[in-house]
DRENTORPA-326685 format. One line per 5 residues: their letters; for each residue x, y, z of C-alpha. Coordinates in nm, 3 decimals. Example, Ala and Ser with C-alpha at 12.3 -4.5 7.8 and 13.67 -1.06 7.14 Angstrom:
# DRENTORPA-326685
as> 1.230/-0.450/0.780 ~ 1.367/-0.106/0.714
This chain:
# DRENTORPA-326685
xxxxx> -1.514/-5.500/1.980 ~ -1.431/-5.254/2.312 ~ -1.138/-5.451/2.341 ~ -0.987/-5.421/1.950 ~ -1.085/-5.048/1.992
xxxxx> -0.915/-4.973/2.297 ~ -0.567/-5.154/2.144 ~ -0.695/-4.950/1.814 ~ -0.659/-4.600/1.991 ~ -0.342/-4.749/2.201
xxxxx> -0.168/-4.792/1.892 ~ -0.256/-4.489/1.717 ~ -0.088/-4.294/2.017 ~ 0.223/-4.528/2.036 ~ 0.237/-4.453/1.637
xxxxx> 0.245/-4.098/1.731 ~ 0.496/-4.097/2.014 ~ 0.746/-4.298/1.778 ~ 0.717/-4.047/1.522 ~ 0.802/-3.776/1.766
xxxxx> 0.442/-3.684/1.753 ~ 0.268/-3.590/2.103 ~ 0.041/-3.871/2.125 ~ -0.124/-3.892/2.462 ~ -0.106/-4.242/2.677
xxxxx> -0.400/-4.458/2.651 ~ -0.467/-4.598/3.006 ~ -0.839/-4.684/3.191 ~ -0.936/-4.349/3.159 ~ -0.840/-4.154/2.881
xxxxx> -0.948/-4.268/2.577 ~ -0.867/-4.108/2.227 ~ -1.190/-4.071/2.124 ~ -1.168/-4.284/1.810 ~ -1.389/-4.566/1.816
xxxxx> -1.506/-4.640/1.448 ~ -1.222/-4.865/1.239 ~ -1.173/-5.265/1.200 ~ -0.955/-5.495/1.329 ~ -0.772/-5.495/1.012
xxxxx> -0.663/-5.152/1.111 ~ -0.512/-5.244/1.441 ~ -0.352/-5.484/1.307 ~ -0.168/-5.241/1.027 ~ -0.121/-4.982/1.315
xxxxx> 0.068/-5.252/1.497 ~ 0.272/-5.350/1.226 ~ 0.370/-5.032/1.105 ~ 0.475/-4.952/1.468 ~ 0.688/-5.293/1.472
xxxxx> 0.830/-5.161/1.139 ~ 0.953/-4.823/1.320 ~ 1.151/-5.002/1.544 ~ 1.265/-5.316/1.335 ~ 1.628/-5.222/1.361
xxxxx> 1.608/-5.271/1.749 ~ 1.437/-5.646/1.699 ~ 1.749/-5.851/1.536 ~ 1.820/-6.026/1.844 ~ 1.781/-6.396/1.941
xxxxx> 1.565/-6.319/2.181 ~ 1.362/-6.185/2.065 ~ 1.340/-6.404/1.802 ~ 1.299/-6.694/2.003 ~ 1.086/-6.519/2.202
xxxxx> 0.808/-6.375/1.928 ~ 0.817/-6.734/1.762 ~ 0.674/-6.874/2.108 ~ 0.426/-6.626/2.141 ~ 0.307/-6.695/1.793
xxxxx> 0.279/-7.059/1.867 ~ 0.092/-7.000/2.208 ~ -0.144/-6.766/2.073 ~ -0.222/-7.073/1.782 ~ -0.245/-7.329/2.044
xxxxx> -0.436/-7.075/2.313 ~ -0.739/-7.301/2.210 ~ -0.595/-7.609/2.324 ~ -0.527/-7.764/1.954 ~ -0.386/-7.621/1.616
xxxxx> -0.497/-7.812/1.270 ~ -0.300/-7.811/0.972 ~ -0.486/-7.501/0.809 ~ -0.438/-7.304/1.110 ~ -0.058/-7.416/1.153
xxxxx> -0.029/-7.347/0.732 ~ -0.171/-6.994/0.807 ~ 0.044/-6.893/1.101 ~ 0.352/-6.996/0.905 ~ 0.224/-6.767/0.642
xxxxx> 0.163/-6.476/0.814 ~ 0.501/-6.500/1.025 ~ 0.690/-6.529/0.714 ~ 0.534/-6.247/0.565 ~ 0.597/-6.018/0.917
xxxxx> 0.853/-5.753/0.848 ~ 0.988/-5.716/1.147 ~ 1.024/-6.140/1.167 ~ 1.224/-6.110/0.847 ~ 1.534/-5.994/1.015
xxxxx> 1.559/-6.377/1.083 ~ 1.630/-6.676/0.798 ~ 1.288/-6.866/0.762 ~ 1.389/-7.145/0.832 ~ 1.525/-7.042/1.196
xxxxx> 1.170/-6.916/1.218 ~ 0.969/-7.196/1.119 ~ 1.197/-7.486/1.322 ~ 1.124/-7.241/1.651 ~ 0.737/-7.249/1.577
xxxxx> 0.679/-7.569/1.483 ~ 0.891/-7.687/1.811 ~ 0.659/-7.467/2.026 ~ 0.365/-7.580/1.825 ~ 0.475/-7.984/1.888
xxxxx> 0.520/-7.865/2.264 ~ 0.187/-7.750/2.337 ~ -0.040/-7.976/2.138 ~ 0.139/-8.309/2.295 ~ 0.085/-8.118/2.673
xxxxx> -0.081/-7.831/2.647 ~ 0.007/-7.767/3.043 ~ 0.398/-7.833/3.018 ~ 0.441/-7.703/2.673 ~ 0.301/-7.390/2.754
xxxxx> 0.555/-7.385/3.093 ~ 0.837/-7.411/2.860 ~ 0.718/-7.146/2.613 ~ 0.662/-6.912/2.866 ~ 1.062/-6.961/2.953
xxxxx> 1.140/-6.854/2.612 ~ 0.923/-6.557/2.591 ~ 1.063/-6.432/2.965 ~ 1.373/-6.422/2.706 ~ 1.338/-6.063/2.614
xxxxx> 1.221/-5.924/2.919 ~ 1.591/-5.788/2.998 ~ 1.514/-5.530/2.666 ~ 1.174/-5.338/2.775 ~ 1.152/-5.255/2.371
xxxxx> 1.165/-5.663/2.307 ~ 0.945/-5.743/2.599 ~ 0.622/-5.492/2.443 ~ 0.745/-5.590/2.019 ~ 0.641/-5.996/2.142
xxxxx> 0.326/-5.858/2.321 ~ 0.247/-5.666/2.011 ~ 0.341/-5.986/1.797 ~ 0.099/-6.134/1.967 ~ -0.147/-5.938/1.932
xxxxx> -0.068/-5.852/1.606 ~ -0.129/-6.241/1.500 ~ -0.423/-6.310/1.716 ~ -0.607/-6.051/1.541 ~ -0.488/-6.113/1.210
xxxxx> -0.795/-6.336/1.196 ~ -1.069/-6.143/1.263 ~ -1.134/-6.270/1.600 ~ -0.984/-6.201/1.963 ~ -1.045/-6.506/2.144
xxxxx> -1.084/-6.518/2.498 ~ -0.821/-6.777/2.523 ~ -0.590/-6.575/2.316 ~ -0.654/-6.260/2.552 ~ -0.576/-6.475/2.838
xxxxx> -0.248/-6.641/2.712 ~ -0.114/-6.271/2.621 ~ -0.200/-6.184/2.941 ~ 0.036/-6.457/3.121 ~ 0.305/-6.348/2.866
xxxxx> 0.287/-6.013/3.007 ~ 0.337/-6.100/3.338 ~ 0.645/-6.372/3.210 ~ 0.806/-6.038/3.069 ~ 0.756/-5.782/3.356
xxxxx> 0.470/-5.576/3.199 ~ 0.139/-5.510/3.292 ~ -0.140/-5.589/3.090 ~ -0.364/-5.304/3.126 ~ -0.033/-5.142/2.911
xxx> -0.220/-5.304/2.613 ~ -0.553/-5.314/2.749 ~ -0.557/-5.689/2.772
């Protein structure tokens, strides 16, 4: 739950700064003071920040990029089933920022990633890491596939530990530091 808030409060002041607003920067130390609302709520917060800047995401990149994130964070578990793999397609389709792209660009990356790390979980994820380093030449693209990620990790409900960890190696595969998004 600390984690979810922290990202919560992150987001809130990111919002803020976008809209010109003069949000403060959530590090270790300075917290918001907000620490009631759901997951559900980050995961708007994050989305309507992704929607601010959806004009800057219409690269290939990035696209590539997001779509590999969104099949690591499926497979952080070590397997995907056909509910979960049904669900993901869902909820990238429905992104707004991911429908800059045609869906079927979107689901052929995904389910490639998806095939990639449940036949070798250790090599697939090697080779999805290459395509989320991608966008770390644009520092905007780099955080929008961190905040993808996080974005459909908590769509769920639940944070997993594994899902923490593989947006944590993304981070580093695009130049950022995780305690940026509290990971």
């Amino acid at each position: 739950m600390a984690l979810f808030d922290r990202l919560k409060d992150q987001a809130k002041s990111l919002q803020q700064q976008a809209q010109g607003g003069r949000g403060t920067t959530v590090g270790h130390g300075s917290r918001t003071g907000s620490h009631g609302g759901s997951r559900a709520q980050l995961v708007g917060l994050l989305k309507n920040q992704l929607g601010s800047i959806k004009t800057e995401l219409k690269s290939g990149a990035y696209r590539d990029a997001s779509m590999a994130m969104c099949a690591l964070v499926a497979a952080a578990d070590g397997h995907v089933d056909a509910s979960e793999m049904q669900q993901m397609e869902s909820m990238i389709l429905s992104n707004e920022v991911l429908q800059n792209f045609p869906p079927e660009q979107l689901r052929q990356r995904f389910h490639k990633h998806v095939e990639q790390l449940t036949r070798n979980f250790p090599q697939g994820k090697a080779e999805v890491m290459q395509d989320i380093a991608k966008a770390a030449k644009k520092p905007t693209e780099a955080r929008a596939v961190i905040q993808t990620g996080i974005v459909i990790a908590g769509a769920d409900g639940h944070f997993s530990q594994a899902e923490q960890m593989v947006l944590q190696e993304a981070c580093v595969a695009l130049g950022l530091s995780p305690a940026e998004f509290q990971l």
